[in-house]
C-alpha positions as CSV (number, residue, x, y, z in Angstrom):
1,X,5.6,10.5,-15.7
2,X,5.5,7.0,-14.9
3,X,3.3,6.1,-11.5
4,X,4.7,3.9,-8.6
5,X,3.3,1.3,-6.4
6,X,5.1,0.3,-2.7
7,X,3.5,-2.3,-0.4
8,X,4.9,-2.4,3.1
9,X,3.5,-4.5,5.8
10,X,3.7,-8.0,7.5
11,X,4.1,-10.8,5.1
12,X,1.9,-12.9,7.7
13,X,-0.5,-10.0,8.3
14,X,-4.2,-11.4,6.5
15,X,-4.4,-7.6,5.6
16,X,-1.0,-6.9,3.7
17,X,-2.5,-10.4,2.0
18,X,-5.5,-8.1,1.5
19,X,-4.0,-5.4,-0.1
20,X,-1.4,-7.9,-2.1
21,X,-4.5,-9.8,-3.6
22,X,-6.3,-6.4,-4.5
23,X,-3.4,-5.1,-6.5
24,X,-3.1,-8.2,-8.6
25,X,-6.5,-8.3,-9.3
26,X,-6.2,-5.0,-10.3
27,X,-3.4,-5.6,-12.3
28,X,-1.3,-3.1,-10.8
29,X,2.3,-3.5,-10.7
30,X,3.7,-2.9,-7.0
31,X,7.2,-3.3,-5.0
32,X,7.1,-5.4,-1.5
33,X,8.9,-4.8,0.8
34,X,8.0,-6.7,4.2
35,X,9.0,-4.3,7.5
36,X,9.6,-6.6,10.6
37,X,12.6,-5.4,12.7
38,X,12.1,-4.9,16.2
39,X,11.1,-1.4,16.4
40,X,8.6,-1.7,13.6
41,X,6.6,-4.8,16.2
42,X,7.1,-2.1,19.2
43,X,5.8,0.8,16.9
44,X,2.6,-1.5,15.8
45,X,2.1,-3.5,18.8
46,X,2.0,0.3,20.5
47,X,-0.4,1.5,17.7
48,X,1.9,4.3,16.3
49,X,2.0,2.3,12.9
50,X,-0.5,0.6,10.6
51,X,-0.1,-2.4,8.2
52,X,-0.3,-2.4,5.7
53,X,1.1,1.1,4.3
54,X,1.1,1.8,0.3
55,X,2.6,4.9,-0.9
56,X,2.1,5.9,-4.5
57,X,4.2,8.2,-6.0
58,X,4.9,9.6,-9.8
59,X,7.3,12.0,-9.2
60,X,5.8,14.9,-8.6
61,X,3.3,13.9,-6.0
62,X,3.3,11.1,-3.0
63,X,0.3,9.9,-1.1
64,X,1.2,7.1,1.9
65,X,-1.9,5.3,2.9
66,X,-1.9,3.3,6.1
67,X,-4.2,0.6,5.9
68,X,-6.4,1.2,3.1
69,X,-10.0,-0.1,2.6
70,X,-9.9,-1.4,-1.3
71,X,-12.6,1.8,-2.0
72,X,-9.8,4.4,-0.8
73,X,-6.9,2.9,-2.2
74,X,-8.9,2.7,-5.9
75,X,-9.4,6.0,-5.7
76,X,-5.6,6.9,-5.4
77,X,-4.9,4.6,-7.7
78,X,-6.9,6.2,-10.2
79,X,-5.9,9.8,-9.4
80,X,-2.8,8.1,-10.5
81,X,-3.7,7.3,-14.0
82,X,-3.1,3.3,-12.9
83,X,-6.5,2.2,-12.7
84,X,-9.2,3.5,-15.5
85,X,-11.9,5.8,-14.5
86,X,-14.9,4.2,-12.7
């Protein structure tokens, strides 16, 4: 079963950028899709959210990740089967 790649965040966040530049230079092939309505800035300007968010999912399993370090999200990526082993 075929693994997928989401990015939510900012567009202008320097850490969705981040994230964005990891996954290319990865080579991983990922959706964006930028959350800014108006509850989403109350939610993060309160704290309750974190940007950027990636959720991998193949199916059978989902893991959401708010605000990854590039360490943690290589490691989902390659329980995944989307990045080799290390």
């Amino acid at each position: 079963m075929r693994s997928e790649v989401t990015l939510y965040g900012d567009g202008s966040s320097w850490e969705t950028e981040r994230i964005r530049h990891h996954l290319d230079l990865r080579g991983v092939p990922y959706s964006f899709v930028p959350f800014l309505s108006d509850e989403d800035e109350r939610a993060l300007a309160r704290g309750e959210r974190s940007t950027p968010r990636v959720h991998v999912s193949n199916g059978r399993k989902t893991r959401l990740l708010g605000a990854p370090n590039e360490t943690a999200l290589d490691v989902v990526l390659r329980s995944y089967g989307l990045l080799p082993a290390a």
